[in-house]
N, C-alpha and C positions, 0 to 999 in steps of 0.2 A: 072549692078553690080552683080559680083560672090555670094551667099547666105554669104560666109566664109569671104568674101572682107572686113577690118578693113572701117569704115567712113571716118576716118581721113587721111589715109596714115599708112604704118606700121614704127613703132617703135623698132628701133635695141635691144637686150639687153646691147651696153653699152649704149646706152640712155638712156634706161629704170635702168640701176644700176648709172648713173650721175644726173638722178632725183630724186632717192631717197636718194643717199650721200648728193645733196643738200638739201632734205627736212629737213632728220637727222640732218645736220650741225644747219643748219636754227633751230632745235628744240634745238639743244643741247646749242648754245648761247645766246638763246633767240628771236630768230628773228621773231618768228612766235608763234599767242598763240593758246596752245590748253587748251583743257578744264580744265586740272589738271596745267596747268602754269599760269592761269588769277589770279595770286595775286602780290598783293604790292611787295612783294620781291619776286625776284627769284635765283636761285639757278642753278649756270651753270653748268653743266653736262662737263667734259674736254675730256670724251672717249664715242665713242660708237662701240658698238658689232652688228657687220651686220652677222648675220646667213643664210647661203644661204641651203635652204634645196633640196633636187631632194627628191620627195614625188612620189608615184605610183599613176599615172592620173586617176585611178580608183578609186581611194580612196581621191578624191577629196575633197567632203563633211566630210572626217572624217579628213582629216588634220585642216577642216575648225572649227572644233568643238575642236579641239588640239589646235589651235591657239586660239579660244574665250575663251577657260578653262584658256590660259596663260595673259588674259586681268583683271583675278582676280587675280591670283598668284604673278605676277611679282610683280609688285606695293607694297604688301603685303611684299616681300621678301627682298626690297629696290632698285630693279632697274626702271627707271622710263621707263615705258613703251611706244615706239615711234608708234610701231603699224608689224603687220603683215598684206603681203602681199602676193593675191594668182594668179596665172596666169590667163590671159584674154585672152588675143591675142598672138598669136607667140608660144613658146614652153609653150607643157601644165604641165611639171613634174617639174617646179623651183618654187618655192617661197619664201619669202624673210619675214626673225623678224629681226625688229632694237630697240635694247636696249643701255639707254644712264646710262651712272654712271659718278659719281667724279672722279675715279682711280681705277688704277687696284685690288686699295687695295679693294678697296668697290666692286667691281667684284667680289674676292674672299669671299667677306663676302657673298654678296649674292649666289656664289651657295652654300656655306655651312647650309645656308638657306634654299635652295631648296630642300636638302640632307635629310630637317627631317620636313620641311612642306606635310601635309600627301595628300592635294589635289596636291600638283608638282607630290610626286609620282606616285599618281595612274596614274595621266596624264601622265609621262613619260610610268609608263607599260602599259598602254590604245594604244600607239602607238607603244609600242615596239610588243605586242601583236596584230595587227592589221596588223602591216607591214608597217604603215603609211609612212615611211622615210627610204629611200633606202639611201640616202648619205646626211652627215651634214659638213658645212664647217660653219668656224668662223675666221672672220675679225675683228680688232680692228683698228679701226680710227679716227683724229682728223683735227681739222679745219688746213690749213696752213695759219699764220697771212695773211694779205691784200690780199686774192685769193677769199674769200668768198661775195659775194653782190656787185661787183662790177660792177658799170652799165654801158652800154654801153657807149662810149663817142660821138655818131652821137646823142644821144639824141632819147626819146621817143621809139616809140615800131621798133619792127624789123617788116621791111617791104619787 
């Protein structure tokens, strides 16, 4: 085996953007619990914001301290945070924030939020000054009814 050689097989990026649209989906209607959704009621998220960033591969550790700074912020700001994600294998300069809200409306509330919470800022200028993010793109996605979970019909696992 090559030193660089993935364990598994290597992983396309649409595979790797079709499992996390599924995770997201999966969070955003409850499908899956995490730590901040194990309660009695829950509260379904109908949108979520897939942020795909190209980040300088050099500055890998500090995008990674940008993303953990956004694990206190978000939450605080009202979007519910699904998680960031940094390259492993394959291309080393993407990495991926999936944030889930009610509506667009509630989107705009929270970044008007972000706009005067003083730790977003400094985070925002921590990487603007760094150079942390060469390029940001933003997605906004929703489950399509009956496409989501739906299992195989041979039964059991794929063989």
């Amino acid at each position: 085996m090559q030193p660089n050689e993935p364990l598994f097989g290597q992983i396309s990026r649409r595979d790797a953007m079709e499992d996390i649209v599924a995770t997201c989906a999966a969070l955003t209607i409850g499908g899956i619990d995490s730590p901040s959704a194990q309660t009695n009621e829950r509260k379904s998220m109908s949108i979520t914001c897939i942020i795909r960033y190209q980040i300088d591969p050099f500055q890998r550790d500090g995008f990674k301290t940008y993303a953990q700074n956004w694990g206190r912020i978000i939450p605080r700001c009202g979007g519910h945070l699904i998680g960031y994600f940094l390259p492993y294998e394959g291309t080393n300069d993407v990495a991926w924030g999936l944030i889930a809200f009610d509506s667009l409306a509630s989107y705009e509330t929270y970044k008007k939020r972000l706009k005067t919470d003083p730790e977003a800022v400094e985070n925002f200028t921590m990487a603007q000054t760094k150079r942390l993010i060469l390029r940001e793109e933003r997605n906004f996605v929703e489950v399509v009814d009956g496409t989501f979970e739906v299992p195989s019909s041979l039964g059991g696992a794929i063989k």
